[in-house]
Structures are given as C-alpha cells and as structure tokens.
C-alpha positions as CSV (number, residue, x, y, z in Angstrom):
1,X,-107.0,23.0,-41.2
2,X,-105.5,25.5,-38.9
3,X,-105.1,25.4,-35.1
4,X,-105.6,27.7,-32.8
5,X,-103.0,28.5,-30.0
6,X,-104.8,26.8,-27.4
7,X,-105.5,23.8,-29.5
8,X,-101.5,23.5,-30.7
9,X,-100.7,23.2,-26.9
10,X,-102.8,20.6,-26.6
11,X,-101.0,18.7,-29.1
12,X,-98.6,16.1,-27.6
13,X,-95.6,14.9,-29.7
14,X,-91.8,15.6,-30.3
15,X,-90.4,18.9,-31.6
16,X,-87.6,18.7,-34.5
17,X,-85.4,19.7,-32.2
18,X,-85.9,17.3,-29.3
19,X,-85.8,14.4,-31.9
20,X,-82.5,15.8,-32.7
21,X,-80.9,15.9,-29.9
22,X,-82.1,12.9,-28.9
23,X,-80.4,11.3,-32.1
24,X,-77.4,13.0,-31.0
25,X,-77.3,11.8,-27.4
26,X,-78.0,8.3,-29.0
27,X,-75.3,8.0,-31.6
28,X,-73.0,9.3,-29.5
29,X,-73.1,6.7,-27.0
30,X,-73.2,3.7,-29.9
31,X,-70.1,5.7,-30.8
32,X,-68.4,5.5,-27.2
33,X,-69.8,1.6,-26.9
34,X,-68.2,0.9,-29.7
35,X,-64.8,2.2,-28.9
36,X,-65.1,0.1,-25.5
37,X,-65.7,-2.9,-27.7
38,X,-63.1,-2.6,-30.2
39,X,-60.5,-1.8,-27.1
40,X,-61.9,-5.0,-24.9
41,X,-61.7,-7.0,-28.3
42,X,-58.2,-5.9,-28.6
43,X,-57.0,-6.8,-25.5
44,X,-58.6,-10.0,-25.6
45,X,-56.6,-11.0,-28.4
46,X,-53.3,-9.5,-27.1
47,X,-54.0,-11.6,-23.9
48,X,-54.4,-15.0,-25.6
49,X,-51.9,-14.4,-27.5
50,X,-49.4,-13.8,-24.2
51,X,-51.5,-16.7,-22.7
52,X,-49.9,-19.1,-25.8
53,X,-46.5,-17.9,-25.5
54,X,-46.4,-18.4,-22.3
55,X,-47.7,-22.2,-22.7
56,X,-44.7,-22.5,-25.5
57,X,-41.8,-21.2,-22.7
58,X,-41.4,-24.7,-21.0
59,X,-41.5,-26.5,-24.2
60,X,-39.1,-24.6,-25.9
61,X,-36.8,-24.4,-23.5
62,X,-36.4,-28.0,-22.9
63,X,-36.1,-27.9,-26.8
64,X,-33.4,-25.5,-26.6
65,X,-31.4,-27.2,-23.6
66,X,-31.4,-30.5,-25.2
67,X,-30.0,-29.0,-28.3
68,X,-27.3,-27.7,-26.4
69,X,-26.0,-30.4,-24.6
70,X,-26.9,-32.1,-28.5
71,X,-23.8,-30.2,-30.1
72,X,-21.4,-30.4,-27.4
73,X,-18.1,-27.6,-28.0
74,X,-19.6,-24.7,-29.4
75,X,-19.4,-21.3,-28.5
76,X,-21.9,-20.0,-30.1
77,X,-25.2,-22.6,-31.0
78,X,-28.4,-21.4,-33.4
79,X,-31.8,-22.6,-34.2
80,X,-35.1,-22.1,-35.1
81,X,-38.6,-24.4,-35.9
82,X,-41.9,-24.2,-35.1
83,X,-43.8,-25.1,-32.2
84,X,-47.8,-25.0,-31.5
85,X,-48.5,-22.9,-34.1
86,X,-45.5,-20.1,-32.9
87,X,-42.5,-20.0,-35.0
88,X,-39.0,-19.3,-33.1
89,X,-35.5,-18.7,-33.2
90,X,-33.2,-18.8,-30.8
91,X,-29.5,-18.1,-30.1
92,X,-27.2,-19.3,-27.6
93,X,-23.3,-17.8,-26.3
94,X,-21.5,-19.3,-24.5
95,X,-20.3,-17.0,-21.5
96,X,-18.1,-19.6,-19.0
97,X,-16.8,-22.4,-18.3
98,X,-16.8,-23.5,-14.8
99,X,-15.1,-26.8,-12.8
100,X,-16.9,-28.0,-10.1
101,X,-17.6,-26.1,-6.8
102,X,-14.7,-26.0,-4.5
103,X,-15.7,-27.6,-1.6
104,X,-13.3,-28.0,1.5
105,X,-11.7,-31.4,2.6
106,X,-13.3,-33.3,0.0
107,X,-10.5,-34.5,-2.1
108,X,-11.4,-34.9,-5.7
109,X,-9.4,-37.8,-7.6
110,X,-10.7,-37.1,-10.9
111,X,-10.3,-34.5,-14.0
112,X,-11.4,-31.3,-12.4
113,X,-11.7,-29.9,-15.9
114,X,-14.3,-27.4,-16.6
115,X,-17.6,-29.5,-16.7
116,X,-20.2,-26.7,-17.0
117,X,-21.4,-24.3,-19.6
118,X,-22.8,-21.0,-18.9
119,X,-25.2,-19.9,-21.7
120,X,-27.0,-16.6,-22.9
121,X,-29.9,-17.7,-24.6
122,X,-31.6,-15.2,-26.8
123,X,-35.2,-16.4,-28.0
124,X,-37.3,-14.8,-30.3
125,X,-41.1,-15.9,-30.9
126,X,-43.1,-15.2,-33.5
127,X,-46.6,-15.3,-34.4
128,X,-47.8,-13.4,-37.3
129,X,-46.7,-10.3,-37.0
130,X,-46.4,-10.0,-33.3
131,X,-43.2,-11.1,-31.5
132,X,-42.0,-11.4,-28.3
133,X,-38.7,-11.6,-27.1
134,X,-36.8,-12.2,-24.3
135,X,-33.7,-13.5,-22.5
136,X,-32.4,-16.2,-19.9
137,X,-29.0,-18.0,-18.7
138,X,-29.0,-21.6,-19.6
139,X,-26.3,-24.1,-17.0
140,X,-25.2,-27.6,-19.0
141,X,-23.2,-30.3,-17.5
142,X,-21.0,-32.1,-20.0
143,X,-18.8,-35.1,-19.3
C-alpha cells in the first residue's frame, strides 16, 4: 500500500533520526550519572576511612605514651600492632631532656636532674593499601 503525501503527514510517529538522537541524549546522561556515582561512591569510602583513623588517634596514642614511659632510657623507641582493624607503626626520638621549670624563690631540695623527655613521634597507619601518616611531640615525666 502506498501513501499519498497528504496522507504520510498525517502519520504521527518518530523519525529514525529523532529516535536517535534521543538515544544519544539518553546514554549520555546515564554516562554523566554514572561518573557522579562512582566519584560520590569514592569519596564515601575515602571519608570513612579518615573517619576510622581518626577514631584510632586517641587510642594509639595512649598506646604509644605508655610504651614510652614502659622502656624508660632510650633514645630512640619502636613499635608496631594492630588496632581496630588498622595496622601501625610508630617511631619515637628522643629530642631533650629537660629539669624542671625554673621558678624564682622556690628553693628546690631535691635532684634537679633532667626529669622530662621530649619525643618525636612518627606514626604510620595502615589499612590496606591506604596509609596515612603523620607527626606529633610526645612530653614524659620519669622519676
């Protein structure tokens, strides 16, 4: 059957081309949604796992100052464990040794020796293959 050219513009429907385009409008924005999800996903993941760290930084640095004051005399103290889930290691130097404050017309009758320990503490955290590391002072007291 054949159509005349007033009865084909009566016709209503899509034209190969419009359904193309279409198509092309479409799969380009599942492409660009997609991205967005993958990124948000991403950071998502990169954010809990600075969210656990974080959690672990008290904990392990309580660990790390009692094992300090633990071996007493050395310049230069090492460890490393597990903790939550997180493996670390950590590294301690020993920068100074101070005496007590100096404090005017206070007389002080016994050993003024130095009594405190100022430490460099290099921690590293691990978990998989992401690490994080960072650096803080560390002030013991021995007797």
């Amino acid at each position: 059957m054949q159509y005349t050219t007033s009865q084909m513009k009566s016709l209503k429907g899509f034209t190969l081309i419009e359904v193309l385009i279409a198509s092309v409008i479409l799969f380009l924005f599942l492409a660009i949604a997609s991205q967005a999800f993958n990124q948000s996903a991403t950071a998502s993941r990169k954010a809990e796992r600075a969210a656990k760290i974080a959690g672990l930084i008290p904990l392990l640095t309580e660990n790390i100052r009692n094992k300090i004051i633990a071996a007493k005399q050395t310049s230069v103290q090492n460890d490393s464990g597990s903790l939550l889930d997180l493996s670390y290691q950590w590294e301690a130097t020993l920068l100074e040794r101070l005496g007590p404050p100096i404090r005017p017309y206070v007389e002080i009758e016994d050993d003024t020796s130095d009594r405190f320990n100022l430490w460099q503490v290099n921690v590293i955290v691990s978990d998989g293959s992401y690490q994080r590391r960072w650096q803080y002072e560390e002030l013991t007291w021995h007797r």
